[in-house]
N, C-alpha and C positions, 0 to 999 in steps of 0.2 A: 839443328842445334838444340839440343836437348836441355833441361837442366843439371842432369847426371854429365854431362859434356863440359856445359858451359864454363869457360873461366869469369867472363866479367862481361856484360854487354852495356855499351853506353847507349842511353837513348838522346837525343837532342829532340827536345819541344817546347810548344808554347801553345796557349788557345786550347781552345776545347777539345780540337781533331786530336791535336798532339796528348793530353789528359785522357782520352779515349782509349788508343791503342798502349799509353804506359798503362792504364789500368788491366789490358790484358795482361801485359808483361810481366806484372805485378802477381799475377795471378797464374802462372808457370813460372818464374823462376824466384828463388828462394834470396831472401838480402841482401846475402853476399854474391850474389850472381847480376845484380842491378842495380846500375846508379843513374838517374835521372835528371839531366843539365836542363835548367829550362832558363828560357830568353827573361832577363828584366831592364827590357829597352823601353819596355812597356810604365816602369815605375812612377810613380806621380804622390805628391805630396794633394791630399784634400783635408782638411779643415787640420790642419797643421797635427798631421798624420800621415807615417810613410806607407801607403797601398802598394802591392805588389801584384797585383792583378795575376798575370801568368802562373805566380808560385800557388796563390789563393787557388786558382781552377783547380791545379794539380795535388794540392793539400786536399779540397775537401772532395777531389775526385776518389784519391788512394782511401781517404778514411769513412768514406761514403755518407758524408753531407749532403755531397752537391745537388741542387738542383736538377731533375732529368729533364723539367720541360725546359730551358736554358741550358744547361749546362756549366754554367755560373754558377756564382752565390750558393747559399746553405736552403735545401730544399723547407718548405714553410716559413722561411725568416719574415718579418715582418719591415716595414719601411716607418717607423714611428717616430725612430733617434734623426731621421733624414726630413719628414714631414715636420718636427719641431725647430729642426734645427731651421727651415726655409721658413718657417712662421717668426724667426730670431732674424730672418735676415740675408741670411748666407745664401750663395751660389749653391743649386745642387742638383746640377744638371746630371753629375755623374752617381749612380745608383748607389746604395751602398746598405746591404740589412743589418736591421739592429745588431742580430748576433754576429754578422759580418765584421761591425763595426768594431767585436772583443777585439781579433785577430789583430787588425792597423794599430788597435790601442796597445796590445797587449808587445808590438814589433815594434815601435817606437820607444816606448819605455826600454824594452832592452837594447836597441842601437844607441839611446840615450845614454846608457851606461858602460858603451864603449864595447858592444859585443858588436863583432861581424854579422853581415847578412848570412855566414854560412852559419855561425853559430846557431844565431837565433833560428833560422829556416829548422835548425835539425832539432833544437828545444821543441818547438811548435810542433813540429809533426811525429817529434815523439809524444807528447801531451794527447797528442790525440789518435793516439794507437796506431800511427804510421812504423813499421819498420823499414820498409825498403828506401833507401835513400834518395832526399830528391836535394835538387844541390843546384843554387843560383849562379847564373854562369861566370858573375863577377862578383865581388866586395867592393868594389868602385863602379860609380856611377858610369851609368850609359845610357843616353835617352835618344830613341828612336824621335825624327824631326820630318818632318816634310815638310817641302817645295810646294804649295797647290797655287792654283788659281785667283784662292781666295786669301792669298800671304801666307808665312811661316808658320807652323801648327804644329804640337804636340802627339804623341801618339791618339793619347785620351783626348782630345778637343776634336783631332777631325777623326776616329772610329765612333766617340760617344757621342758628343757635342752636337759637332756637324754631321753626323752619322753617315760617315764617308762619302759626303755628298761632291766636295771639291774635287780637280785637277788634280792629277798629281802628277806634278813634274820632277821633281826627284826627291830620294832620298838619304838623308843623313843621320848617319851613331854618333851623335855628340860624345868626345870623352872615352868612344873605346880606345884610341888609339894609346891615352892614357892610363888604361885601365889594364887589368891582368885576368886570365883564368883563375876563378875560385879553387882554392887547393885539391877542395875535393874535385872539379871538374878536370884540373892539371895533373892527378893521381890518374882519372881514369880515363885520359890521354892516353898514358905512356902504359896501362896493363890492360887495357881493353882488348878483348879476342875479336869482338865486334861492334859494328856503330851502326848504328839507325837513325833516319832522321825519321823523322812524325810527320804523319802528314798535315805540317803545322805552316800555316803562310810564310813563303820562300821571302818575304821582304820585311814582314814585321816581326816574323817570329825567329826564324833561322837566321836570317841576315845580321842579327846583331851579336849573335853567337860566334861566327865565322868572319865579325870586326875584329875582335880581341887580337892580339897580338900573337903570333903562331898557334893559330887555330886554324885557319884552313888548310896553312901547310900541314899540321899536323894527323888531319886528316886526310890531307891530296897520299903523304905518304905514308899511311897506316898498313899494313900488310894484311892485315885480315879484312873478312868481309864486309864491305861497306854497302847496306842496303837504305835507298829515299824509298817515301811511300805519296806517291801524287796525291795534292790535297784538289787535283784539279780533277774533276770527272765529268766526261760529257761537255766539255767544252767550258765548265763553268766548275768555280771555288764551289764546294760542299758546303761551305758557309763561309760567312766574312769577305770580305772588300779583296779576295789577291785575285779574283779576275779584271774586276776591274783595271786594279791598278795597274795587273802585263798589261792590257789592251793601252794603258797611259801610257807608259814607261816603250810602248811601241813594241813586245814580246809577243809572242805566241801565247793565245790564249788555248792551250791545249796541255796532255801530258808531253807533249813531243817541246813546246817553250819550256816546259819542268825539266824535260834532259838535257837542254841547255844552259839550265840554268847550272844544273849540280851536274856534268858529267864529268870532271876531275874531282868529283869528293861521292861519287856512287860507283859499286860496281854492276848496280841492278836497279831498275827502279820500278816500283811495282802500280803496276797499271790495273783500275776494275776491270772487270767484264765488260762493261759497253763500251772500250776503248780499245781492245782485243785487236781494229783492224787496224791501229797505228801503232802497232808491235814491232816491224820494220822499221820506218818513219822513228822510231826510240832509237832503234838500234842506228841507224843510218848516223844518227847523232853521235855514236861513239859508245853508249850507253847498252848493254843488255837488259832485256825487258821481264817479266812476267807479269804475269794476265794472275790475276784473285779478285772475289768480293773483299771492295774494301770498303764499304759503307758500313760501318757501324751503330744501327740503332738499338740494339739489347745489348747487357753484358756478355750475352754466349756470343755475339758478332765482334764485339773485342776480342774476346778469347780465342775466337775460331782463326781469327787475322794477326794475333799474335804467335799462335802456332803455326800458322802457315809463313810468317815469316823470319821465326827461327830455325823451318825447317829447311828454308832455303840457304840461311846462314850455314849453317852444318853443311847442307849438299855443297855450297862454295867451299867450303874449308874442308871439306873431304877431295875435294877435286885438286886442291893445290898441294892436297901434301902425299 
């Protein structure tokens, strides 16, 4: 699936993995060929300021901020406005850089004056030479909650806090049930030629994407190519706490738990290279597989894994018609 092809591809992500391969995407197909839904389950209010953590990675990933040794935050930012503020008093456990700091200030003041998260997300990241669309998957609250060992907890308290050290015995979307697809994310529902998920934590990052109220249906029955991309390689999360958590939650810690996880919402799911001998074991799941490098540490590794899997998109979509 080319960009001379493409009608519209949806990506779903969150997290750094999911910010990685959109910024391939980013980088073959042209604006109107890409919209970019990403999870804010994740959202948290700190020093009476709305932080949007997931939308921040993928802002300052597309407009090339980010931090490379993290993946996070604005690469050089400084910790001064957080250092002062903990000399004042305040809790600040959770990171946040000075110039980080504009963004939350800068997202507050306009939801204060009565803009949407879709609005202000598309003010923001055009301000900062964004064109391709990235687009929050609600306007209404939804807060990722866990069950641990150690009590009821936050996204942010047990990833940052407790540094996903707790139990986790289950998980809850506060509020999606209440909540709706952002218009733009509702748009490119219903004209997407194809969807991708990122290979972005199946429980913190996608799972509160596919709470929203006809969203997985609308995915189970999308007609074009629906490709996941294992965030699990070698038996273990690329980063972030979602090994763990299968291994809690009692899942497969593999790509082959991954194709049980999404195998009504993928037609393929793509497996690295050192997972090549559980290509079967995918498929047995219901799921068809393919084997690529899908570890990302340069921009030419995003791009090389974004073209390879739009070109799988195309060879699906050539195959069915």
């Amino acid at each position: 699936m080319t960009a001379s092809t493409t009608k519209l591809v949806l990506a779903l992500a969150g997290g750094v993995g999911g910010a990685k391969l959109a910024l391939g995407l980013s980088r073959i197909l042209p604006p109107d060929q890409l919209v970019i839904v990403v999870n804010t389950g994740d959202d948290e209010q700190f020093h009476g300021l709305h932080v949007s953590p997931d939308l921040d990675t993928m802002t300052y990933t597309l407009s090339g901020l980010y931090n490379p040794e993290t993946g996070w935050g604005i690469d050089g930012d400084s910790f001064e406005t957080l250092q002062m503020l903990n000399r004042l008093g305040a809790d600040t456990w959770f990171n946040l850089g000075s110039r980080d700091f504009a963004m939350h200030i800068r997202r507050t003041e306009l939801l204060a004056r009565g803009s949407s998260l879709s609005r202000v997300t598309s003010q923001l990241t055009a301000n900062l030479g964004i064109k391709h669309r990235i687009v929050p998957m609600s306007d209404q609250p939804v807060r990722t909650v866990l069950d641990t060992d150690d009590g009821t907890l936050s996204m942010q308290e047990y990833f940052v806090k407790r540094r996903a050290e707790p139990v986790v015995r289950s998980i809850e979307y506060v509020g999606a049930s209440d909540a709706e697809p952002s218009p733009g994310f509702a748009a490119a529902l219903n004209s997407a030629s194809a969807i991708i998920i990122c290979p972005s934590n199946p429980y913190l990052s996608v799972a509160p994407i596919l709470a929203l109220p006809g969203v997985r249906e609308a995915i189970e029955a999308h007609p074009g190519p629906r490709i996941a991309i294992s965030p699990i390689v070698g038996g273990a999360a690329v980063r972030g706490p979602a090994g763990k958590i299968m291994q809690e939650l009692g899942a497969d810690v593999s790509v082959v738990g991954v194709a049980r996880e999404y195998r009504d919402l993928c037609d393929v799911l793509v497996l690295d290279s050192q997972d090549e001998v559980l290509t079967e074991a995918v498929r047995a799941e219901g799921v068809d597989a393919a084997v690529m490098p899908t570890i990302m540490q340069t921009d030419e590794d995003k791009v090389q894994l974004a073209e390879q899997v739009l070109a799988l998109a195309e060879d699906l979509e050539n195959r069915r018609t």
